[in-house]
Structure formats: C-alpha cells, structure tokens
DOMIZA-308686 format. One record per residue (C-alpha): residue in three letters; y, z, x; residue number from 1. Coordinates in Angstrom, 1 decimal, padded with zeros to 4 digits, m for minus. Last residue first. Layout:
% DOMIZA-308686
   resn        v        w        u   resi
    ALA        Y        Z        X    NUM
...
This chain:
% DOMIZA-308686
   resn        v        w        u   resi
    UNK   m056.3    034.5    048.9    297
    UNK   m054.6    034.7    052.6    296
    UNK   m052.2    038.0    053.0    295
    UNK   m048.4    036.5    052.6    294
    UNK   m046.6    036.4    055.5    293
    UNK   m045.1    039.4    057.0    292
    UNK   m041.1    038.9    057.2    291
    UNK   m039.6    038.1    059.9    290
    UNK   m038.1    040.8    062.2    289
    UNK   m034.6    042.1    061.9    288
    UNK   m032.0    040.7    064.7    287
    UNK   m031.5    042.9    067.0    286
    UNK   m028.7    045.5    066.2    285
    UNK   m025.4    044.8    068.2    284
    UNK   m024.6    047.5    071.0    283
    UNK   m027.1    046.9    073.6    282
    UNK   m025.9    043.4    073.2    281
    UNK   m022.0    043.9    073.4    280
    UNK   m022.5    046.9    076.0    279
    UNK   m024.3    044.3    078.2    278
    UNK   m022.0    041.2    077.9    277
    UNK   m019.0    043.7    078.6    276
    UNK   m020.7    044.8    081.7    275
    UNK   m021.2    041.0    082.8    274
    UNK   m017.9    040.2    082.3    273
    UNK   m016.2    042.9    083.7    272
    UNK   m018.1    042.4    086.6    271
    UNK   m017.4    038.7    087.1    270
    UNK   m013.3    039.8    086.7    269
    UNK   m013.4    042.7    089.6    268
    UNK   m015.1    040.5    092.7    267
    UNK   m013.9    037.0    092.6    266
    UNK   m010.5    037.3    090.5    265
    UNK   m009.9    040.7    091.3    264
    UNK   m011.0    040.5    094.5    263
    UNK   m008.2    037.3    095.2    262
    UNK   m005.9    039.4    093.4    261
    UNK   m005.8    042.5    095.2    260
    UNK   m002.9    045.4    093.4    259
    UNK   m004.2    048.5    093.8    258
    UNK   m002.7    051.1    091.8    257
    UNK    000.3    053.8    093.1    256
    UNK    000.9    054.9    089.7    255
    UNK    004.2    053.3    089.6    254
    UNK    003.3    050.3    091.5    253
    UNK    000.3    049.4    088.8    252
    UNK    003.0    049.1    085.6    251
    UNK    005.7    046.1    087.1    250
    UNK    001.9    044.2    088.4    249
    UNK    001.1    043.3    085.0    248
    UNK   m002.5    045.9    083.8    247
    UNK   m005.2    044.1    083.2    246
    UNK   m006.7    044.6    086.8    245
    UNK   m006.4    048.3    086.7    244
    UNK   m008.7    048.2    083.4    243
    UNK   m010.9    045.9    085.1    242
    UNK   m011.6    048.6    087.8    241
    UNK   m011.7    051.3    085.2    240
    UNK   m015.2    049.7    083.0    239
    UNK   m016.4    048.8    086.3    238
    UNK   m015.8    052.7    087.8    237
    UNK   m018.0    053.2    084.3    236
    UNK   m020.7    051.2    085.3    235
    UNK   m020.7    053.3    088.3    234
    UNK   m020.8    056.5    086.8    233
    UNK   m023.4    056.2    084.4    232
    UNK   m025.5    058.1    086.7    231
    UNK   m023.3    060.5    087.9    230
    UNK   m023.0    062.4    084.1    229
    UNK   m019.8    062.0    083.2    228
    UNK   m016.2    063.8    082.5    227
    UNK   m013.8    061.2    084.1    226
    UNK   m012.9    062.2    087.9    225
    UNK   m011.8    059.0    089.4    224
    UNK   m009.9    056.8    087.1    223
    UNK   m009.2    058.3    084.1    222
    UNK   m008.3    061.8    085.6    221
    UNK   m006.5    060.0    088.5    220
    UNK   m004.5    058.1    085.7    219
    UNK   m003.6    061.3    084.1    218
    UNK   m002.4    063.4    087.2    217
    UNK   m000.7    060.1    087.9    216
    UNK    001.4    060.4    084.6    215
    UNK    001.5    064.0    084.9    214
    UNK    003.7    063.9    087.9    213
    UNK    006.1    061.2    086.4    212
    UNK    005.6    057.4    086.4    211
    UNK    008.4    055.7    085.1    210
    UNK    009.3    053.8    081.8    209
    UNK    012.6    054.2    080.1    208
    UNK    014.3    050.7    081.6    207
    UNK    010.7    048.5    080.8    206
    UNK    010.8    049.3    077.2    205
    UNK    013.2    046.3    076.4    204
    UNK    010.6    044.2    079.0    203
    UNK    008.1    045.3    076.3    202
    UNK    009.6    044.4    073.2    201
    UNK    010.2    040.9    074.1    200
    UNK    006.9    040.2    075.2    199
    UNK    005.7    041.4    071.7    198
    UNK    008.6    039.3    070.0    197
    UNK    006.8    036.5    071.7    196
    UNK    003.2    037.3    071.3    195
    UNK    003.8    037.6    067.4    194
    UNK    004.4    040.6    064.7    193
    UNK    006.3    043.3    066.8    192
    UNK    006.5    046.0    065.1    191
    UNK    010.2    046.7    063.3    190
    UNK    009.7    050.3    061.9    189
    UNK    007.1    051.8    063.2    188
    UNK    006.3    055.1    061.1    187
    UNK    003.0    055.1    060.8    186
    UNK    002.4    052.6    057.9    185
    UNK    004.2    050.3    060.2    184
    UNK    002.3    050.5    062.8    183
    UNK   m000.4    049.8    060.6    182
    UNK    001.0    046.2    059.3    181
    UNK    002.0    045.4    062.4    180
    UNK   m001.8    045.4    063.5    179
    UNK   m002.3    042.5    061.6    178
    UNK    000.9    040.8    062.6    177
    UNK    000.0    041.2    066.0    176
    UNK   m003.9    040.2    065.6    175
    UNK   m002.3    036.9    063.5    174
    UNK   m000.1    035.9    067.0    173
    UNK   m003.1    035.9    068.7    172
    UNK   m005.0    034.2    066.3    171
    UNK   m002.6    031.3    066.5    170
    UNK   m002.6    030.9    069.9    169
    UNK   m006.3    030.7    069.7    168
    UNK   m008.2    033.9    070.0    167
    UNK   m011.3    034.4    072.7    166
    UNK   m014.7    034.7    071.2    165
    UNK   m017.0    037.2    073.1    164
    UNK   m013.5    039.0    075.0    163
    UNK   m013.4    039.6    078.1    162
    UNK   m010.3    037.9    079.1    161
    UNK   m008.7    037.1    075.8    160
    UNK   m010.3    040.4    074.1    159
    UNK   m008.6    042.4    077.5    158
    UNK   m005.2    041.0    077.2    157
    UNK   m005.1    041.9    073.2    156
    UNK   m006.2    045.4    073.5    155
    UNK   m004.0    045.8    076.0    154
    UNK   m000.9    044.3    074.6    153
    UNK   m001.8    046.2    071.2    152
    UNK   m001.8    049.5    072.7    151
    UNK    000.9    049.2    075.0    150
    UNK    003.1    047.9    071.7    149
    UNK    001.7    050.5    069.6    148
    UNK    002.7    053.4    072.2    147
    UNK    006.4    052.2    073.0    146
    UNK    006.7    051.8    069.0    145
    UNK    005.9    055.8    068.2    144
    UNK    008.3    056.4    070.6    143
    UNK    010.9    054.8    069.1    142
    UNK    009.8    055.6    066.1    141
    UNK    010.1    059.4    066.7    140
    UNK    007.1    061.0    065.4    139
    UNK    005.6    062.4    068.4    138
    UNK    008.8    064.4    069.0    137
    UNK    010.6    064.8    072.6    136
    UNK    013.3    066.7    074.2    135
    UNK    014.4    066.0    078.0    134
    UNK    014.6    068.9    080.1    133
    UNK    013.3    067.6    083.2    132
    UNK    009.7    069.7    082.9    131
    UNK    009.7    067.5    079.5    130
    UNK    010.6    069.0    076.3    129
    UNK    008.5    069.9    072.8    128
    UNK    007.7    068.2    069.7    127
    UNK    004.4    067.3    068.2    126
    UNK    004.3    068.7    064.4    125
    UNK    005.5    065.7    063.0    124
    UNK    003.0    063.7    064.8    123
    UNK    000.0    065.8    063.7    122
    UNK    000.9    064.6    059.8    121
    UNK    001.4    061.1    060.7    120
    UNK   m002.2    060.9    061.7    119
    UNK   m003.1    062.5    059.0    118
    UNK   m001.1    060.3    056.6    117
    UNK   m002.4    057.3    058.1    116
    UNK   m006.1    058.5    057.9    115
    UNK   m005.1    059.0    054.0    114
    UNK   m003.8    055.2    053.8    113
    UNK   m006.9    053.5    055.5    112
    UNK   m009.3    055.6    053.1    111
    UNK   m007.3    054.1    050.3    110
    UNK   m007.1    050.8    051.7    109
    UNK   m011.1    050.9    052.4    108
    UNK   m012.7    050.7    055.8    107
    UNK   m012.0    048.0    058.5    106
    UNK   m009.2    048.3    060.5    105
    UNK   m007.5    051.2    059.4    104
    UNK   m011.0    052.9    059.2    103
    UNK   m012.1    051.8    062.3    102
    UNK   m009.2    052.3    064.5    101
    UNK   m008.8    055.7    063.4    100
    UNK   m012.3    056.3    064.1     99
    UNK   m012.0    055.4    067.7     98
    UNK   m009.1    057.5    068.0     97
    UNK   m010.5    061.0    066.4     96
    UNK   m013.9    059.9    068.9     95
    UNK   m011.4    059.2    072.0     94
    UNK   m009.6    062.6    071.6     93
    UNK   m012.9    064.2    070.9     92
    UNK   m014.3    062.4    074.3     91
    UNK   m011.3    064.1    076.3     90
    UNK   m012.0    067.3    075.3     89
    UNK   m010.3    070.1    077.7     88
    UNK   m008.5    067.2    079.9     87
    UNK   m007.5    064.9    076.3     86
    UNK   m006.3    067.8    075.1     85
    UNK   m003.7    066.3    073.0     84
    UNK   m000.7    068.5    073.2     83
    UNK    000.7    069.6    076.4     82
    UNK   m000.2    066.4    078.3     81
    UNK    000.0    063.9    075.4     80
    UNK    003.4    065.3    074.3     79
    UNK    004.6    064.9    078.1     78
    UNK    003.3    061.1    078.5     77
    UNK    005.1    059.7    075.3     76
    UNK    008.2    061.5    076.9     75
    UNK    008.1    060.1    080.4     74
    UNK    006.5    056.6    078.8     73
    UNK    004.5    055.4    081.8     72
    UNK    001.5    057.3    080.4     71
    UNK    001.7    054.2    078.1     70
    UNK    000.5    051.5    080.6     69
    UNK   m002.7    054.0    082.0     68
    UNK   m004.2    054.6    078.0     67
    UNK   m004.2    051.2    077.6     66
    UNK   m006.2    050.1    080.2     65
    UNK   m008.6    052.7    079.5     64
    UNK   m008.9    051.3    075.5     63
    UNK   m008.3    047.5    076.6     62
    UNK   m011.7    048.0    078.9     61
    UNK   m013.6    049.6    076.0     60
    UNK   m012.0    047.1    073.3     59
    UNK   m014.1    044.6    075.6     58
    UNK   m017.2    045.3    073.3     57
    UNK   m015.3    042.8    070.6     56
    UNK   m015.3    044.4    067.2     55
    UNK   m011.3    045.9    067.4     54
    UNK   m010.6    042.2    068.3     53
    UNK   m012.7    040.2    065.7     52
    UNK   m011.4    042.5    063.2     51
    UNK   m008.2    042.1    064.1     50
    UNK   m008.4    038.7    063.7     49
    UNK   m008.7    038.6    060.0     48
    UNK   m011.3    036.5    058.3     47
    UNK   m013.5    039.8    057.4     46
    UNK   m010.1    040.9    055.1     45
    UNK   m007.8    042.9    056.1     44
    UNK   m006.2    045.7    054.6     43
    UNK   m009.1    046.6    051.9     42
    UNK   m009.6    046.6    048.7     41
    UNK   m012.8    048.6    047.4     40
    UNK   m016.6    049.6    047.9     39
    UNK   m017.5    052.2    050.9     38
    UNK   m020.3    051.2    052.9     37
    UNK   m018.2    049.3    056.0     36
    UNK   m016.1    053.0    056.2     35
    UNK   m018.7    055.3    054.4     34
    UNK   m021.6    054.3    056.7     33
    UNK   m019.6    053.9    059.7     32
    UNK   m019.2    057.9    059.2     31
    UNK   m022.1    058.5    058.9     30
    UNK   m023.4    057.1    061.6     29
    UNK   m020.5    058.6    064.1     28
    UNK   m021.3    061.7    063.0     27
    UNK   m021.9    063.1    066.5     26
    UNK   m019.0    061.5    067.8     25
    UNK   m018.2    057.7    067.4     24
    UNK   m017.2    056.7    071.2     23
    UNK   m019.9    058.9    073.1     22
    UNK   m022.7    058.5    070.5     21
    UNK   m021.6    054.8    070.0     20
    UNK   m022.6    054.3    073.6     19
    UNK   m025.8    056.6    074.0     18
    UNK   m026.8    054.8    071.2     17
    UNK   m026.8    051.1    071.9     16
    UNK   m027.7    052.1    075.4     15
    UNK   m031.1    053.8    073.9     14
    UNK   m031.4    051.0    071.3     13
    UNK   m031.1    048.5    073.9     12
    UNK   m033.5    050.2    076.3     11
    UNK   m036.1    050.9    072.9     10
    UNK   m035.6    046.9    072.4      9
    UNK   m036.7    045.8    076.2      8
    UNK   m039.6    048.4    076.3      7
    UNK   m041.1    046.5    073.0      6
    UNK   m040.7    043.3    073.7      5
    UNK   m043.2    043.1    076.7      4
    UNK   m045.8    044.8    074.4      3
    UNK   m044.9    043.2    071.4      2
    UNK   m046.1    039.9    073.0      1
C-alpha cells in the first residue's frame, strides 16, 4: 500500500512546491508562516468571501487575465512598462503581488496596514509621460481605481468559472465589498462594493481604454514568450488560453486576441478545469495520517 501511495504524494508535493516556489518567492514559507501564524485582528474574518476567492487555485487564471484587461489603461500601461520590471523580473513582480494579496487578505490588520503603506509608498514615486505626451502618476485615484476594478472583475470571473466553490449572488457582491475595503486603504476612493456598481464602473472606463504599442508588447510577453522552462510550457499555454477566454469580447479586439466560442466552450473551458483541479490538489497538503494505535499490552 505505501508503496503505490508513496510516488503519488512526493508528485504532489513536488507540484505543490514548484508552484508556491514560483508564486511565493524563495521565502514563501516563512512568510505564510507569519501571515496565518501571526496572532491578532484581522480585516476579514475566515467567513469572508475573499478568502474563498484569493484561496481558490483559479486566482492563477484571474492573475494573467487580469494583467491583459488593465494594459488597456494608456497610462496604467506606461508606468508598468518603465517602472515595474515585470520583462527583467517578472516572477518578483508576481512574488511582491502575491504577497500583497496575502497579507491584506489574510494576515493581521497591522501587518495589512504597513503593506498598504508600502505599496502606497512606490505609487507616489511612479510618475512619468507616455510616448504621446500624456503625464501619469501611480497614485492617481483614478488610476489606481481602473486597476482594482480589472483586478477584481477578473479575479471574480475566473472563481465563478473555475472556481472549487462558486459564490452565490450574495457572495459576489460580499468579495466586492471585501476588497473595497483595500482599495480604499490605497487610495481608492469610491470602490465599487457590488457586481452592479462594478459593471458600472467599467463601461465608465471603457472611453480611456486602448491598446497602445506596449500593451501588445505586454500581452505577447504573457502570452507566448513567458520566462519558463519548455516543459511546463504547455500547462502554462492552458493557464493563458483561459485567460483570453475570460476576458468580454470589447478587451480581446484591441490586442488582436482570438475570439472562438464554440472552442472555448468545448476545447478551452474543460482544460481550465482540469488544470485548475490539479494545481488545487497538488497545492493543498494531504490529509495527515492516522494516528499509530496503541502497541497491544
């Protein structure tokens, strides 16, 4: 028996880790240690939804989808090209990001607060102009609201699609006032708090958005040439695949993506569904053994 088990748990811990290693950094365990470790208040309780989203293995099709919907934002898209290095060090960008979620999501209110202040911090240093002339600053909340809101409509399209335990109605409209909460600790100042004022806010975005030069560079760089080893390229052309297929159709034409629904539906959606089904169990510790029974008197 433990012979047949044993290959099949050192695969999922290999996955498990190979995973978390590329998401959490090199001190990703300790620092999900001190976030779930750490004792005190925090900003959501375990009830809250968006802990069930920002759990759910299909955060890692919202993540790339999100990343494509706000490179549509001219000026969101130029402080990202000259200033995050997402080309030179793309997985440190996603690490720093990953984290943030974390700890706002799930460590401590103090430790939430001080990440917010970082985060802040980089923000106000983030200004610059556009090749067309047209000045921008990270910490704008306009700006800063175009990137929550295509954050949190990915995240939230891809947990009702992919997701292990889809939202009601009701949870849906709890994730956006959860995550209202952090946008307004950095610097949003009317986030969207239900899926109606969150449709709302998007078609008012719609006017600014456009796909610009470094837009498509980006998208191509997600896409087709991301920074990894050939063999775990294919599940990751999945992973991009249903990224594309999140996205409404008014964001695709811009960056020239595929729009083919009957794949999607037959082809594209299954996959997604099985890939997500194997990152959630190689990434959710096996339950632990029972214990040894007693030796006989």
């Amino acid at each position: 028996m433990n012979a047949s088990v044993s290959p099949v748990r050192n695969l999922r811990e290999r996955i498990g880790a190979g995973l978390f290693g590329r998401v959490a950094g090199p001190s990703g365990p300790a620092t999900r240690a001190r976030i779930h470790g750490t004792p005190g208040p925090r900003w959501f309780g375990p009830e809250r939804p968006i802990r069930t989203v920002h759990g759910d293995a299909s955060m890692f099709i919202g993540g790339l989808s999100a990343l494509l919907l706000q490179s549509l934002h001219p000026l969101a898209m130029a402080a990202v090209a000259a200033h995050s290095g997402f080309r030179g060090d793309p997985w440190g960008r996603l690490q720093r990001t990953s984290t943030f979620l974390a700890v706002t999501t799930y460590g401590t209110a103090r430790d939430a607060e001080e990440a917010v202040a970082r985060v802040r911090a980089v923000h106000e240093r983030v200004r610059g102009t556009t090749s067309s002339g047209e000045p921008y600053h990270a910490a704008d909340p306009h700006l800063l609201g175009w990137v929550h809101v295509a954050e949190v409509d990915s995240f939230l399209r891809a947990h009702q699609r992919f997701g292990a335990h889809p939202l009601t109605a009701e949870g849906c409209d709890g994730y956006l006032a959860d995550t209202a909460r952090v946008a307004r600790a950095l610097g949003v100042p009317d986030p969207p708090c239900d899926r109606a004022e969150l449709a709302a806010r998007l078609t008012a975005y719609r006017p600014e958005l456009r796909a610009t030069p470094e837009a498509r560079d980006a998208a191509r760089f997600i896409l087709r040439e991301p920074p990894l080893p050939w063999p775990v390229r294919a599940p990751y052309a999945l992973l991009a695949v249903n990224a594309v297929s999140l996205l409404p159709l008014w964001a695709r034409l811009p960056l020239d993506l595929p729009h083919a629904p009957r794949a999607e539906r037959f082809c594209v959606r299954p996959s997604g569904h099985a890939l997500t089904k194997v990152i959630r169990w190689a990434m959710t510790p096996p339950p632990a053994p029972p214990p040894a029974p007693p030796p006989s008197p």
